[in-house]
N, C-alpha and C positions, 0 to 999 in steps of 0.2 A: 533421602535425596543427597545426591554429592554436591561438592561446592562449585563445579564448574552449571548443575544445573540450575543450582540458584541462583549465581549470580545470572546466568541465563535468564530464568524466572523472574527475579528483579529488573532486567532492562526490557524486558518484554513489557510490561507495566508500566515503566518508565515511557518506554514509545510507543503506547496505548493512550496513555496520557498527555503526551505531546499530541497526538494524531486528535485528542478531543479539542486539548484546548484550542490547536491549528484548525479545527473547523468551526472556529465562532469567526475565521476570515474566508467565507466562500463566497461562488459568485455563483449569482443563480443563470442556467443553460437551457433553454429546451426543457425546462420541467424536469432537469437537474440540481442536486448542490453541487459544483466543482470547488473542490477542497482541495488545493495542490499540495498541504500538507502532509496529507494523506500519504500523498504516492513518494514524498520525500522519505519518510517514515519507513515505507514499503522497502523502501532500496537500501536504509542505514542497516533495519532490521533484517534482510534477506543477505548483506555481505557481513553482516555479523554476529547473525546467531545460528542461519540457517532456514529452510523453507516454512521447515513443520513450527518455528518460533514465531517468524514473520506472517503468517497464516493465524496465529494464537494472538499475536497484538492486532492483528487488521480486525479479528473478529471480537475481540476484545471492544476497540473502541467504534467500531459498529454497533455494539449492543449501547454503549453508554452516548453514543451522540444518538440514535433512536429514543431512548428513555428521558434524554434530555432536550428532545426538542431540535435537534441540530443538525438532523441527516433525516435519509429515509429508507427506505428498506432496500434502496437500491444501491447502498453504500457494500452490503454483503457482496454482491457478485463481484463490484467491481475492483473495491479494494482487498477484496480475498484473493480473486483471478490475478491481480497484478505482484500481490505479493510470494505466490507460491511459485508464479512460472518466473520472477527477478532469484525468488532463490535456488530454484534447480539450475538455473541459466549459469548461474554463478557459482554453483554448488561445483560442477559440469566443466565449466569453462575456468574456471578462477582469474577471469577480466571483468573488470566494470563495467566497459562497454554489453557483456553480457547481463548484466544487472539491468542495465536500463533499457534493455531492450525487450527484457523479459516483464517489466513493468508497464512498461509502453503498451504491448501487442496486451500482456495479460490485460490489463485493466480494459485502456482503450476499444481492442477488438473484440477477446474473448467476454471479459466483464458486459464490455454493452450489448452483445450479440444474447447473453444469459440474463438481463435485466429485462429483456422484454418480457416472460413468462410472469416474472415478479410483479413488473408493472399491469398488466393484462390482468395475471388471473387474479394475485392479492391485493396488489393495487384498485385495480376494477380501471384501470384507463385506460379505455375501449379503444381513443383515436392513437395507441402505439402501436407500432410495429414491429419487424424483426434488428431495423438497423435505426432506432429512432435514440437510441442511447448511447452509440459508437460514436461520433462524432462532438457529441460534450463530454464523454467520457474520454475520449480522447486531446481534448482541450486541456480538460485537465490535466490529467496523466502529466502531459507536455510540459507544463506548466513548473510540476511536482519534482518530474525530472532534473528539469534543468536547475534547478534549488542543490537535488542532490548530486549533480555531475560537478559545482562549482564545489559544493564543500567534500564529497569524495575525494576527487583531485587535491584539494587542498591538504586533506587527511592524509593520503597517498604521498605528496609528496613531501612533506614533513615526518613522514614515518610513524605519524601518531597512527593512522589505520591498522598498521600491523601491528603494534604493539597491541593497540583494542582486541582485537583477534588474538593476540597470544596469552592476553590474560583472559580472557572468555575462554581457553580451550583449556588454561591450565587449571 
């Protein structure tokens, strides 16, 4: 493994980690957890490691807030969906605003549009629907977002974000 993966590897972990211990502050929705750390997490990890990373900590700490009690199995759709479609977005676009928007739609629309299968068939929560998850899912999101568009911005305009980025790539 070279060193620009590790250190890749290492912050992946790192905001796997963040993303846990940020869900011992959720708020319960509609027979969701809304964890806004999550999708903060989502948009650091997706402008600075990339899709397939950002994809790797969301499922990461989906497995350990599941094992520990703190999410539920509908943390996979949503904060997977939001973290892969904030980093193609940006992958694609190379703007923030493209980050949070790929976060937004991902989590919010597509994530709760694909939570209902989860909730229905492994779940067994027979009174869900198709759109019964997009609307807390998107609460959140929302929430997550705007966490990470202040400290983006701030990153941005201090010049620390690019520097993050050019030691992550060298």
């Amino acid at each position: 493994m070279n060193r620009s993966n590790t250190k890749k590897l290492v912050i992946t972990a790192i905001f796997a980690a963040v993303a846990v211990v940020g869900s011992t502050f959720s708020v319960p929705v509609f027979g969701s957890k809304c964890a806004p750390v999550q999708h903060l997490v989502n948009i650091l990890a997706a402008v600075l490691l990339g899709p397939s990373w950002a994809v790797g900590a969301a499922f990461v700490a989906s497995i350990i807030r599941n094992l520990l009690g703190l999410g539920t199995l509908l943390a996979f759709p949503g904060s997977m969906c939001g973290a892969l479609l904030a980093g193609i977005l940006y992958k694609s676009v190379k703007k923030l605003p493209a980050a949070y928007f790929g976060e937004v739609f991902g989590t919010g629309i597509i994530g709760g549009i694909l939570s209902y299968p989860v909730a229905y068939l492994i779940m067994g929560n027979k009174s869900a629907a198709l759109f019964t998850f997009v609307v807390p899912f998107l609460i959140s999101t929302c929430g997550g977002t705007i966490l990470a568009i202040v400290i983006t911005l701030a990153l941005h305009k201090s010049g620390v974000l690019e520097n993050m980025k050019a030691s992550l790539a060298a």
